[in-house]
TORPA-4810 file (N, C-alpha, C, O; in nm, 3 decimals):
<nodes>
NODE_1_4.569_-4.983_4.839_4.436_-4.978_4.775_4.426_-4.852_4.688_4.455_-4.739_4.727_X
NODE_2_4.385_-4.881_4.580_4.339_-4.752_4.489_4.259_-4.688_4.506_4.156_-4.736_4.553_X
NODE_3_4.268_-4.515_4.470_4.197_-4.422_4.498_4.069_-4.457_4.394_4.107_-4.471_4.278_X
NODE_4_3.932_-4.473_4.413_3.843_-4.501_4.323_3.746_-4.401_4.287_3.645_-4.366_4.349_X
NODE_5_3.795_-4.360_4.173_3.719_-4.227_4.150_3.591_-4.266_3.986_3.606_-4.377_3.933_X
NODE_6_3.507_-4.195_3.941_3.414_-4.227_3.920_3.399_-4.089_3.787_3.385_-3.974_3.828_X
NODE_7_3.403_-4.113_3.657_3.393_-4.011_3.571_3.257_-4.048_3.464_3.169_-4.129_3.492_X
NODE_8_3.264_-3.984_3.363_3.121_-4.009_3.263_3.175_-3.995_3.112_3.235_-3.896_3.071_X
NODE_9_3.142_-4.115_3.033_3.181_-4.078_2.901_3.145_-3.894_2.807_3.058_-3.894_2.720_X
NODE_10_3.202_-3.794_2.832_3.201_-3.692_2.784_3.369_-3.607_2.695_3.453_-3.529_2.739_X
NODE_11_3.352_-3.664_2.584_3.445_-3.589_2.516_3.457_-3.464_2.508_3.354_-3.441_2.444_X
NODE_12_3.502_-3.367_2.522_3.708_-3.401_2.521_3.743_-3.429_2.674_3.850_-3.484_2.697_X
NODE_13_3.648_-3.388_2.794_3.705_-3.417_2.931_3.747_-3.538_2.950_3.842_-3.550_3.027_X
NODE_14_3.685_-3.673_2.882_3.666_-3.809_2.957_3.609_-3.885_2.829_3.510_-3.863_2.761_X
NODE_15_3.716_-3.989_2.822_3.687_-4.055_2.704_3.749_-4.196_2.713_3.870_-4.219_2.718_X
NODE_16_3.592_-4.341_2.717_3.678_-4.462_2.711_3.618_-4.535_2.551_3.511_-4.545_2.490_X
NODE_17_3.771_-4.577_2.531_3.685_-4.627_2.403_3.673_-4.771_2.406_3.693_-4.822_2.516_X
NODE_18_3.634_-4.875_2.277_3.556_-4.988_2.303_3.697_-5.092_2.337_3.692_-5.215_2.331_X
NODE_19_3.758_-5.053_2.356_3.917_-5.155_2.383_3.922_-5.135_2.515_3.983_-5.217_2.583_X
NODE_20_3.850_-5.009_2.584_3.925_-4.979_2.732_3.995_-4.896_2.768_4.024_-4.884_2.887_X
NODE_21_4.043_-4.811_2.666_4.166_-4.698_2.656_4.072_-4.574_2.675_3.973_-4.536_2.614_X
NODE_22_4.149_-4.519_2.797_4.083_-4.402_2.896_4.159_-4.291_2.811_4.273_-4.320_2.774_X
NODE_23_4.095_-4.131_2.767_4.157_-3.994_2.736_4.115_-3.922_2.828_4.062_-3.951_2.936_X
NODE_24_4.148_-3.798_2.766_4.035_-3.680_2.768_4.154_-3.579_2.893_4.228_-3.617_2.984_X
NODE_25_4.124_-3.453_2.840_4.186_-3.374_2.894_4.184_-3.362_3.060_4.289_-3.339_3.121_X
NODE_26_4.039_-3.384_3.138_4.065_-3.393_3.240_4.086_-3.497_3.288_4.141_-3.480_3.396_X
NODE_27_4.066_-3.640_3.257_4.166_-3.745_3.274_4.257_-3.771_3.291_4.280_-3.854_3.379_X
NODE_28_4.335_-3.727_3.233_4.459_-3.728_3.167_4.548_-3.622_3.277_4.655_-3.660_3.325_X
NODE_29_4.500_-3.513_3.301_4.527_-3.427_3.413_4.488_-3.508_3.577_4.575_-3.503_3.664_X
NODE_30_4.411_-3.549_3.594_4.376_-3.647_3.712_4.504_-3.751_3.703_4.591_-3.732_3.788_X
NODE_31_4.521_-3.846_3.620_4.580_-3.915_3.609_4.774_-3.894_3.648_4.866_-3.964_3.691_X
NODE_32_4.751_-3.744_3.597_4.909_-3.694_3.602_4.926_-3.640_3.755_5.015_-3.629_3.839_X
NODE_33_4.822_-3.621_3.744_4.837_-3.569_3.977_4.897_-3.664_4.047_5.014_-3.662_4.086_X
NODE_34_4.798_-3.767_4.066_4.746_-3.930_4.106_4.900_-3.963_4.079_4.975_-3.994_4.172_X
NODE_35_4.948_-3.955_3.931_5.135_-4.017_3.956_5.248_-3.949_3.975_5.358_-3.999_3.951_X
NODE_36_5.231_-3.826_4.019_5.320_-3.712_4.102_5.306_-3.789_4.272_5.402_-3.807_4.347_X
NODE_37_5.127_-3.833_4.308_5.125_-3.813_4.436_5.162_-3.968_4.467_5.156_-4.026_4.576_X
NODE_38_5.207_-4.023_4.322_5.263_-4.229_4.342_5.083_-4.253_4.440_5.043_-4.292_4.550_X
NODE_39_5.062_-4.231_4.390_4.918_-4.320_4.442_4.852_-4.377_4.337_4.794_-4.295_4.265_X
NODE_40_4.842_-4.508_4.300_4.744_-4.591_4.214_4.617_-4.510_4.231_4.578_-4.447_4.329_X
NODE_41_4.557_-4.529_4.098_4.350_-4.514_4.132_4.326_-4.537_3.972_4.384_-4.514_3.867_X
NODE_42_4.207_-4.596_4.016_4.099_-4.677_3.955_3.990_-4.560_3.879_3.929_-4.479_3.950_X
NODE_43_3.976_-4.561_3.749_3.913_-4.478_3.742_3.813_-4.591_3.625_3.854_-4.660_3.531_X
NODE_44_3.671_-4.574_3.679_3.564_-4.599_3.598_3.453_-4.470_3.530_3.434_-4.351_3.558_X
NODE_45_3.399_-4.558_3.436_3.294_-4.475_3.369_3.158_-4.525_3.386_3.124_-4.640_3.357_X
NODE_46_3.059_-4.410_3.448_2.921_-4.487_3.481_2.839_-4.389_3.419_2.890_-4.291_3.366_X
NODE_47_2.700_-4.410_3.421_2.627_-4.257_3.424_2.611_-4.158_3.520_2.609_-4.185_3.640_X
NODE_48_2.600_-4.043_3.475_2.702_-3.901_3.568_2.565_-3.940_3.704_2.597_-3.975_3.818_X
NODE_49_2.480_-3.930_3.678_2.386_-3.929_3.826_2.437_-4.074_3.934_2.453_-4.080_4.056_X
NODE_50_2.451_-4.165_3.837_2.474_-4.297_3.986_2.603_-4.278_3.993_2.636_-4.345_4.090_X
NODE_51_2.703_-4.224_3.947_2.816_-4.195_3.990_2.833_-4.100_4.143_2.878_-4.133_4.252_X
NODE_52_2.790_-4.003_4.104_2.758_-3.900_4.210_2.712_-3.992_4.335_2.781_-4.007_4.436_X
NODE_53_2.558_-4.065_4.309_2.506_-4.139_4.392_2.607_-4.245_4.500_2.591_-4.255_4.622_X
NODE_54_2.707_-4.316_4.419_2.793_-4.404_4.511_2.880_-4.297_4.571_2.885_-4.318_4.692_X
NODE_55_2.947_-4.196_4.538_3.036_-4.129_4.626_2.968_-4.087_4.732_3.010_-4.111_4.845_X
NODE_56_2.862_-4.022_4.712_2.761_-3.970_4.859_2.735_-4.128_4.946_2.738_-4.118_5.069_X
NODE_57_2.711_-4.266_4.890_2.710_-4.375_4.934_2.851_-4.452_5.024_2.855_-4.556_5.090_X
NODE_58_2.944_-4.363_4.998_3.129_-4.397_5.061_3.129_-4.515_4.937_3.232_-4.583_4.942_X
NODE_59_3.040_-4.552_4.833_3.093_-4.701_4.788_3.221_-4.628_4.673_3.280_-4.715_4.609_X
NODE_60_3.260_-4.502_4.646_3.368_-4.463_4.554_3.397_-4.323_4.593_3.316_-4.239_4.631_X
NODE_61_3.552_-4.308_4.576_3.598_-4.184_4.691_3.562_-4.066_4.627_3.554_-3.969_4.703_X
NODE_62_3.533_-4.042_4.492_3.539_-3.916_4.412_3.437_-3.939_4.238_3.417_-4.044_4.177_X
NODE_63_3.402_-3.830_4.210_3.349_-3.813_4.039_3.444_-3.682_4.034_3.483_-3.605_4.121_X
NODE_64_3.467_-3.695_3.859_3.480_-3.577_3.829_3.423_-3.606_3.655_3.402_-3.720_3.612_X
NODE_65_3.410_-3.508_3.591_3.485_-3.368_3.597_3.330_-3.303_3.641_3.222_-3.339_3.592_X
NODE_66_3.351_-3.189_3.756_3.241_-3.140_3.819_3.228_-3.001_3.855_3.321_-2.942_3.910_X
NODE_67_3.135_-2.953_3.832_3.121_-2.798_3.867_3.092_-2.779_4.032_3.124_-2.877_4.100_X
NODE_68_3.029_-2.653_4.110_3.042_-2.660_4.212_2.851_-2.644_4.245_2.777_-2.562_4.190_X
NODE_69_2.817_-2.731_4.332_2.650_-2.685_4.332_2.639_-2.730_4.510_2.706_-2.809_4.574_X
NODE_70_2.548_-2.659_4.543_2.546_-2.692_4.739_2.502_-2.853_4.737_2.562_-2.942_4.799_X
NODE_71_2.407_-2.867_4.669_2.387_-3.056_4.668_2.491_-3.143_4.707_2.495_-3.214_4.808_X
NODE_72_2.603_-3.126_4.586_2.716_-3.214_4.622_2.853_-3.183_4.696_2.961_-3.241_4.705_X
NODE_73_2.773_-3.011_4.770_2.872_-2.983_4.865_2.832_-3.068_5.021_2.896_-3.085_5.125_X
NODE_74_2.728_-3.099_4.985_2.719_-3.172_5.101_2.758_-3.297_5.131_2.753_-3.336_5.248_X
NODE_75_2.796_-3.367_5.043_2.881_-3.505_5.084_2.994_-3.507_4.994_3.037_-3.610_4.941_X
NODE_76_3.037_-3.399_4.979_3.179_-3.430_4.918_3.233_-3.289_4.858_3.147_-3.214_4.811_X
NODE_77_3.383_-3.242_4.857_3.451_-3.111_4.862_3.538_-3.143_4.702_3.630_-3.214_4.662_X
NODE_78_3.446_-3.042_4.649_3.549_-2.994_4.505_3.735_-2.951_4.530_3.785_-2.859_4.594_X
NODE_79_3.787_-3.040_4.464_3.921_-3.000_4.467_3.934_-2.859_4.346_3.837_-2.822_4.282_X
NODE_80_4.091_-2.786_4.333_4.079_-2.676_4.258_4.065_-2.721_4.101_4.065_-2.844_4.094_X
NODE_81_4.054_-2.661_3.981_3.958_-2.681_3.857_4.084_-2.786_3.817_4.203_-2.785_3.848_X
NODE_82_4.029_-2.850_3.760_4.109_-2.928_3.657_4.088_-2.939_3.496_4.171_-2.997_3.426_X
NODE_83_3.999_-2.893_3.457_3.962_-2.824_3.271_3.855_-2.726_3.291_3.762_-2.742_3.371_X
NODE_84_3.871_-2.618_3.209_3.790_-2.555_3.227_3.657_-2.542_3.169_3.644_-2.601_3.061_X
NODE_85_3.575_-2.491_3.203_3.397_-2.496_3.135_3.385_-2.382_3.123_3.475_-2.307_3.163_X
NODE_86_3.259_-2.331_3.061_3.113_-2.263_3.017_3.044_-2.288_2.974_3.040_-2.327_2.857_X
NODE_87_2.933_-2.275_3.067_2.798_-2.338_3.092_2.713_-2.203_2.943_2.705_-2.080_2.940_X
NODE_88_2.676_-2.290_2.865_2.626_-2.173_2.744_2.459_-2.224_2.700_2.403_-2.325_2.745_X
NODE_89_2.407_-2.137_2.613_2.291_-2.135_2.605_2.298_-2.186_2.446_2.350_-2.101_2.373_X
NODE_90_2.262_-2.288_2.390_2.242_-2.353_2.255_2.131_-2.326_2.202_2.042_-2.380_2.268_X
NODE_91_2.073_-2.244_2.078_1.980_-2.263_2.012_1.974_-2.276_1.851_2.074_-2.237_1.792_X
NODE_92_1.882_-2.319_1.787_1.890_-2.340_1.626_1.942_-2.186_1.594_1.929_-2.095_1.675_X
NODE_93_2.009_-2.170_1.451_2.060_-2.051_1.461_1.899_-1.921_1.399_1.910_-1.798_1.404_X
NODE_94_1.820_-1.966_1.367_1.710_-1.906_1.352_1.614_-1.854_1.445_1.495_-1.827_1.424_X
NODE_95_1.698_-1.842_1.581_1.577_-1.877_1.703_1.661_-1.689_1.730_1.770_-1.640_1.703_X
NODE_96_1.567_-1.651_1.779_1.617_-1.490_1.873_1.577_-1.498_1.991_1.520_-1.396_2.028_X
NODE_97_1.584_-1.565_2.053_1.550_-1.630_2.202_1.615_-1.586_2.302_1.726_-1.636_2.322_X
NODE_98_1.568_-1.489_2.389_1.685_-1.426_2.483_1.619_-1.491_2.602_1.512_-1.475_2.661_X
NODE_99_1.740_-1.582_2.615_1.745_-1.689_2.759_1.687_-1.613_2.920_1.598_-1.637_3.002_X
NODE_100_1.782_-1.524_2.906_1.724_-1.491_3.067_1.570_-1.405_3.084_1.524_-1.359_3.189_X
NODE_101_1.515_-1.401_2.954_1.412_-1.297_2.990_1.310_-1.427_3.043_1.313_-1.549_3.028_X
NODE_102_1.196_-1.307_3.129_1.134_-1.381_3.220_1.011_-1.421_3.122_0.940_-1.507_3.175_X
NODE_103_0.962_-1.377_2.978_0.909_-1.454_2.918_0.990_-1.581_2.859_0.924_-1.683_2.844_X
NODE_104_1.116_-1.584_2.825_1.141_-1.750_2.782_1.153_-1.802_2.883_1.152_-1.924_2.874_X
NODE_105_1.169_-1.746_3.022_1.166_-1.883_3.131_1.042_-1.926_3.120_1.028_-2.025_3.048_X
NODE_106_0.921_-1.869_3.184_0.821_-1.896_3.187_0.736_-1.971_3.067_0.636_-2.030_3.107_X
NODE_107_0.762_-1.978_2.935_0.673_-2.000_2.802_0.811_-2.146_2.774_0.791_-2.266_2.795_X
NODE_108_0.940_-2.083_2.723_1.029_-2.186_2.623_1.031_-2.306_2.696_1.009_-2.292_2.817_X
NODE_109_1.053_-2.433_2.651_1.120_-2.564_2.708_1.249_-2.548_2.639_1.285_-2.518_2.525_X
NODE_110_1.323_-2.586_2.785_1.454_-2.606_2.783_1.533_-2.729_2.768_1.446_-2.814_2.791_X
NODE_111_1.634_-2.789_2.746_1.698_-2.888_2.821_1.858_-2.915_2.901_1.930_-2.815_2.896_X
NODE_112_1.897_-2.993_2.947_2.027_-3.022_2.983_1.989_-3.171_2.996_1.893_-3.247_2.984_X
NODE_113_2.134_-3.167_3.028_2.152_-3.376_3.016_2.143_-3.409_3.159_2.214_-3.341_3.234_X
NODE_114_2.042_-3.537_3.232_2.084_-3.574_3.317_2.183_-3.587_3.435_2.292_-3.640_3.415_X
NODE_115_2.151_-3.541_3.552_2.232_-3.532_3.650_2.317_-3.433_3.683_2.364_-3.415_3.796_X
NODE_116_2.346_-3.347_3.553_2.404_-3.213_3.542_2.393_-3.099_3.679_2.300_-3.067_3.753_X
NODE_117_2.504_-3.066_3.673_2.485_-2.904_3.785_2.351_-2.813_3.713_2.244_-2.791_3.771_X
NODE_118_2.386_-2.768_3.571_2.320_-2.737_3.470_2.161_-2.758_3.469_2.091_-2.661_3.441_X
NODE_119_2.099_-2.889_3.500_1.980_-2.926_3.518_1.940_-2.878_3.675_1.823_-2.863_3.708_X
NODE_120_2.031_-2.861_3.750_1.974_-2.808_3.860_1.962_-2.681_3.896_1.891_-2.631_3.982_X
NODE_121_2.032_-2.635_3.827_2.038_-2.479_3.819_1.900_-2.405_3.724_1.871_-2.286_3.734_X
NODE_122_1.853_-2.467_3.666_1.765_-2.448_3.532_1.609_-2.493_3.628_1.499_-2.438_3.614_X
NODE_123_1.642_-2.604_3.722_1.508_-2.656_3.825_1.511_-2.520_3.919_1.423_-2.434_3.918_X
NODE_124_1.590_-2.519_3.973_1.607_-2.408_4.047_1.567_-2.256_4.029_1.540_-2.171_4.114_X
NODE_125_1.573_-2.247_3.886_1.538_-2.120_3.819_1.452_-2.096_3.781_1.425_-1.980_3.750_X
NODE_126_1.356_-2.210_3.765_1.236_-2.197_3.723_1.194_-2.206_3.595_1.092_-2.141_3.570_X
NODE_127_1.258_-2.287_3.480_1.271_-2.275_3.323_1.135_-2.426_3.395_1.092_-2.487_3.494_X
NODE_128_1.126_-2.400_3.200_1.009_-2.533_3.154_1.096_-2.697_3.059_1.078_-2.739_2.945_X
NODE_129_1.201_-2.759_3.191_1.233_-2.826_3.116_1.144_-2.948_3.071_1.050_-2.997_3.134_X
NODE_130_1.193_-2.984_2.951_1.145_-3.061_2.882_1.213_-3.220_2.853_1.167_-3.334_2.851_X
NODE_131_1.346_-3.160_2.834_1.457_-3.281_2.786_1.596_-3.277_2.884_1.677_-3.187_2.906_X
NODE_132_1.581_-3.446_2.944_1.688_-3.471_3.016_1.782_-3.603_2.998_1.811_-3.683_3.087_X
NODE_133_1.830_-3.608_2.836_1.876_-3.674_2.822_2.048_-3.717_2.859_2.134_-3.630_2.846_X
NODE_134_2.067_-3.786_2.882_2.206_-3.862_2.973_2.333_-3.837_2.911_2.438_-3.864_2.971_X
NODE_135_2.332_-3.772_2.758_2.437_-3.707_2.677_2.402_-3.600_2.641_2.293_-3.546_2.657_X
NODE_136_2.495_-3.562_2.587_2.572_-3.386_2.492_2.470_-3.457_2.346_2.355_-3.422_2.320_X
NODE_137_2.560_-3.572_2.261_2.517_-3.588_2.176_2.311_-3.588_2.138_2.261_-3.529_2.043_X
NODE_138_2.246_-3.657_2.228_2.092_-3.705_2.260_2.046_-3.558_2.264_1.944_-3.535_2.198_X
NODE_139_2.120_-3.425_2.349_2.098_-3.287_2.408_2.038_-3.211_2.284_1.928_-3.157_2.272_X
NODE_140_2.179_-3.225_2.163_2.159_-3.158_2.076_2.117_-3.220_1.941_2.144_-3.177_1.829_X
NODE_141_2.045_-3.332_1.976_1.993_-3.402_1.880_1.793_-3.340_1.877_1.723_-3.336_1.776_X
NODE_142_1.754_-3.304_2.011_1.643_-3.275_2.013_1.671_-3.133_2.015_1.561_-3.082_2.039_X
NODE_143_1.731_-3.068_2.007_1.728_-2.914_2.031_1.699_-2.901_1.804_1.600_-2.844_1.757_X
NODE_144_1.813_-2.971_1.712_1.775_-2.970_1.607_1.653_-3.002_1.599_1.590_-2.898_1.576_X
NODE_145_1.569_-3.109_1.608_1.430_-3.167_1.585_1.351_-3.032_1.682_1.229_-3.042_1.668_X
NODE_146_1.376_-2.949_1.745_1.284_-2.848_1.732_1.193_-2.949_1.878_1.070_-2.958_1.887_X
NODE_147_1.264_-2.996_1.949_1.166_-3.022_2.067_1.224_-2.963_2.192_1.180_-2.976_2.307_X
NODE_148_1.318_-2.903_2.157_1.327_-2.779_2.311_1.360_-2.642_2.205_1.407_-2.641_2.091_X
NODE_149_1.319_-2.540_2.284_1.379_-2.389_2.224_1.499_-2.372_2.251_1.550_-2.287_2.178_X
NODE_150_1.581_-2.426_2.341_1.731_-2.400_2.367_1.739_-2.518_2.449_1.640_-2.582_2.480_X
NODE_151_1.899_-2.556_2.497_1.971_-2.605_2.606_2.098_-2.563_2.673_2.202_-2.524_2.619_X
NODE_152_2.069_-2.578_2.815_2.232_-2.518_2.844_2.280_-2.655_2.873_2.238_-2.752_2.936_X
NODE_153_2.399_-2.622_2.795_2.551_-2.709_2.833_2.672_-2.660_2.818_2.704_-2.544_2.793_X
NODE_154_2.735_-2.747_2.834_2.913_-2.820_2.862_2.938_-2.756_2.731_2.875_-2.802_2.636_X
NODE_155_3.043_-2.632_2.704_3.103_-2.582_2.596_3.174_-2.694_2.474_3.155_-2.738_2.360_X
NODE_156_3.254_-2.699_2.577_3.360_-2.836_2.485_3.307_-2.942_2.480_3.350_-3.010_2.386_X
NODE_157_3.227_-2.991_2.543_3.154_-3.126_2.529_3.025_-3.058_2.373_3.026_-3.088_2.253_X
NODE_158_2.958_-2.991_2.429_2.856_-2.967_2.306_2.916_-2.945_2.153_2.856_-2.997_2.059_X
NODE_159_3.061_-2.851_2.127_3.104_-2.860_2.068_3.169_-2.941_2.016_3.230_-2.916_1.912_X
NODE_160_3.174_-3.090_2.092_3.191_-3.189_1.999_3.107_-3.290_1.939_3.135_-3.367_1.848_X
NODE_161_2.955_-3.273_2.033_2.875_-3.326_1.982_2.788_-3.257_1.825_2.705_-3.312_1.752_X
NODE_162_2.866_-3.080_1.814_2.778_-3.043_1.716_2.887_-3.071_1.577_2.843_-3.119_1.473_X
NODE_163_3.033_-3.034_1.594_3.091_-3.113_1.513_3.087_-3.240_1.463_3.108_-3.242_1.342_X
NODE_164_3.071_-3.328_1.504_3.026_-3.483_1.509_2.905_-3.499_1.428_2.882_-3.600_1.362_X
NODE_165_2.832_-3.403_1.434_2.708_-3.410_1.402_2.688_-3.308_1.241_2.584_-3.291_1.179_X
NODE_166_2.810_-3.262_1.212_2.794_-3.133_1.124_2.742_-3.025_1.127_2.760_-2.947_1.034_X
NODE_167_2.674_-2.995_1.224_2.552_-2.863_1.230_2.638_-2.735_1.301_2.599_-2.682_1.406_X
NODE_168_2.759_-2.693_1.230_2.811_-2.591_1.322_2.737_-2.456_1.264_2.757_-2.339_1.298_X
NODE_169_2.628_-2.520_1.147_2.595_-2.380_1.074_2.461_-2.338_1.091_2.408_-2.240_1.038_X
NODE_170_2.401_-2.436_1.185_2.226_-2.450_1.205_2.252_-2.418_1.360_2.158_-2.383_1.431_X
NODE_171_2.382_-2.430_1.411_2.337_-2.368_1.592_2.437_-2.209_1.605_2.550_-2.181_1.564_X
NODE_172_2.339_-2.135_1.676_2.422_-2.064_1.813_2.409_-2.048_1.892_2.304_-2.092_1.939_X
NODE_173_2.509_-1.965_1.989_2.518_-1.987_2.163_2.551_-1.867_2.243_2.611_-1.765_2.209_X
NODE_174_2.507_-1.897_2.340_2.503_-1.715_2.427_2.615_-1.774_2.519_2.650_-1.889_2.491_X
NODE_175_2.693_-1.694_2.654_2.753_-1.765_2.743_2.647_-1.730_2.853_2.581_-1.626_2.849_X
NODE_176_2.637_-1.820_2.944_2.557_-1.833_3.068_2.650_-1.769_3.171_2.613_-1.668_3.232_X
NODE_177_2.776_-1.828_3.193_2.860_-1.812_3.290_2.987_-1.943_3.301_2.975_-2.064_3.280_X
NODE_178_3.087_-1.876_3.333_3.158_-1.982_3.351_3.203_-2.069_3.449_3.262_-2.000_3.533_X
NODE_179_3.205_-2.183_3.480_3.207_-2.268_3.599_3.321_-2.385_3.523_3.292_-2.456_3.426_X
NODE_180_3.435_-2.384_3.585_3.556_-2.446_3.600_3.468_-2.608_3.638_3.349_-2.632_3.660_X
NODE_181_3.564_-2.679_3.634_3.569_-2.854_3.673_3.656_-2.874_3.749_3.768_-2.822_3.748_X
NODE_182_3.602_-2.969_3.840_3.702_-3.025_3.907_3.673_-3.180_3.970_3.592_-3.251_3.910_X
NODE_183_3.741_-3.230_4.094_3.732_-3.376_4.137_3.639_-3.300_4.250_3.668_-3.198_4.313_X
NODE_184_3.503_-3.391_4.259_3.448_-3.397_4.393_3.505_-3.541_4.489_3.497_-3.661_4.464_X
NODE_185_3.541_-3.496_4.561_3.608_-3.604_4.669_3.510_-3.587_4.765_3.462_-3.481_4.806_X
NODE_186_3.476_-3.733_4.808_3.421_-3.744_4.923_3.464_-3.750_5.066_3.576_-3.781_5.107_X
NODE_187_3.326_-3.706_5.158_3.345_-3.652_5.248_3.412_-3.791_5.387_3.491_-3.781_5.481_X
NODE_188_3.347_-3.885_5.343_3.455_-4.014_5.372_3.592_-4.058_5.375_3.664_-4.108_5.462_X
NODE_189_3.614_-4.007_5.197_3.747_-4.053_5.175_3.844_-3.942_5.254_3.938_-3.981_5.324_X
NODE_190_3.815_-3.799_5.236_3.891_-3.745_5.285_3.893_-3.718_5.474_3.959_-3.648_5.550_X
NODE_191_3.810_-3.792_5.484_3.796_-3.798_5.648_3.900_-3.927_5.683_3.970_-3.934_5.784_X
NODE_192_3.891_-4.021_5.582_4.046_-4.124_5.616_4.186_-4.060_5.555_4.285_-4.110_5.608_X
NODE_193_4.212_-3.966_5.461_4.287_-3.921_5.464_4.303_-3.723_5.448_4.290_-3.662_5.342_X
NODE_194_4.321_-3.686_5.528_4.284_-3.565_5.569_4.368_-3.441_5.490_4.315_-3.343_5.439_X
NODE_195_4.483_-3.465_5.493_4.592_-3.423_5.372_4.576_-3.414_5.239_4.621_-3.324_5.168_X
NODE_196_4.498_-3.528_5.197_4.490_-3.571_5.050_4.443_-3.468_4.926_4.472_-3.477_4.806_X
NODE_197_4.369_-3.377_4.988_4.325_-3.270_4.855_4.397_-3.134_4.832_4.392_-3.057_4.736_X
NODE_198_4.493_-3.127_5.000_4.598_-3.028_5.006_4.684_-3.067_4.856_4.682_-3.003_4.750_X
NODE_199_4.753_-3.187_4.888_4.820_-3.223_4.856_4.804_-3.262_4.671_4.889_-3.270_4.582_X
NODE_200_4.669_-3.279_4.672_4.636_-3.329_4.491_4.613_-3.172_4.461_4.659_-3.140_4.352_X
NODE_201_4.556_-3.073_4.530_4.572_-2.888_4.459_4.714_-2.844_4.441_4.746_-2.792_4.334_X
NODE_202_4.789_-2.859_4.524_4.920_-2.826_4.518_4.991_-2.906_4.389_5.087_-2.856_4.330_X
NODE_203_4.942_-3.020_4.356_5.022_-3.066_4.157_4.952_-3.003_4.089_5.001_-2.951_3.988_X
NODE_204_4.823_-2.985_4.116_4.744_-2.998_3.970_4.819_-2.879_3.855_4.847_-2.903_3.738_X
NODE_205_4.845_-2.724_3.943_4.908_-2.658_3.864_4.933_-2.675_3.727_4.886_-2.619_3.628_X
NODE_206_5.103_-2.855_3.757_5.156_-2.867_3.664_5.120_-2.968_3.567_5.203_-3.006_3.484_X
NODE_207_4.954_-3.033_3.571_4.926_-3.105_3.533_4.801_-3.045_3.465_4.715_-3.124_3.426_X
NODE_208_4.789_-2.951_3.452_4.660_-2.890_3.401_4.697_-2.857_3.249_4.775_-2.766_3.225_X
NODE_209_4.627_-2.949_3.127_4.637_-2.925_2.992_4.606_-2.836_2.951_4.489_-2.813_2.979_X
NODE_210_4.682_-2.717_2.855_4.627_-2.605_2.757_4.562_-2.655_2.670_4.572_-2.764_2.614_X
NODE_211_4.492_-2.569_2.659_4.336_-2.564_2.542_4.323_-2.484_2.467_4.223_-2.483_2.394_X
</nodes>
């Protein structure tokens, strides 16, 4: 039986296109573990929140690509990084908006995309979000239209939604902090096999793509 793990359309990590053909750097690194460790797995694309949702459900053993937050330490254990992140602060490039002061928490609307570590960290902190849309691309589509003052996201993911979009000359970005990716495996799957994340940290090493 295949390992059934659970990812989210986000370029460059994770990418299916309209034929079916799976990329993306941490894919592609998952994928190269998975056939070091000769174990088949199934990898689908859902939206990042009901993804999460079935692994905490046992109905799928793992999501990735994932940062580390106590929520989803509770039903399921981050393996070591598999692409790396920074979590950054996006604003129009006309904005002088200094993120952590306790007047833009309190006054600015913020956003992040759905289901995000990012959105919980930002609930948690006490910002005024506004926008929680389910992509990078949707993220920085309202941050241009001037309906949030900033958003934090996904480095490489935002940077391809602002290329894509042309606007590398209307945004900039602060760094927040950096938080690595990895496979959340559930607390199920690895309770039937107990070895299994020893054993997928110990490849990843040689399966981890330069950037």
């Amino acid at each position: 039986m295949p390992v059934r793990l659970l990812t989210q359309q986000q370029p460059p990590y994770s990418n299916q296109q309209a034929d079916g053909r799976q990329s993306g750097l941490a894919l592609e690194t998952v994928r190269c573990v998975m056939n070091k460790l000769q174990r088949p797995v199934e990898i689908k694309f859902l939206p990042w929140k009901r993804a999460q949702n079935l692994v905490e459900l046992g109905e799928a053993d793992g999501f990735f690509s994932a940062s580390q937050n106590s929520e989803r330490d509770r039903f399921a254990t981050l393996s070591q990084a598999i692409a790396p992140q920074q979590w950054r602060w996006y604003f129009r490039t006309e904005s002088s908006a200094k993120p952590l002061s306790e007047e833009f928490r309190l006054s600015a609307t913020v956003g992040a995309y759905f289901g995000s570590n990012m959105l919980t960290w930002l609930k948690a902190s006490g910002y005024r979000i506004y926008a929680t849309p389910p992509a990078h691309d949707q993220l920085l589509k309202m941050l241009l239209a001037g309906r949030v003052a900033a958003v934090l996201a996904s480095d490489l993911a935002m940077n391809e939604a602002i290329h894509a979009e042309h606007a590398e000359y209307k945004i900039r970005s602060e760094l927040q902090e950096d938080k690595p990716l990895g496979v959340y495996f559930g607390h199920r799957f690895l309770k039937e096999e107990p070895e299994f994340l020893t054993r997928f940290n110990a490849e990843l090493p040689s399966c981890r793509i330069k950037i």
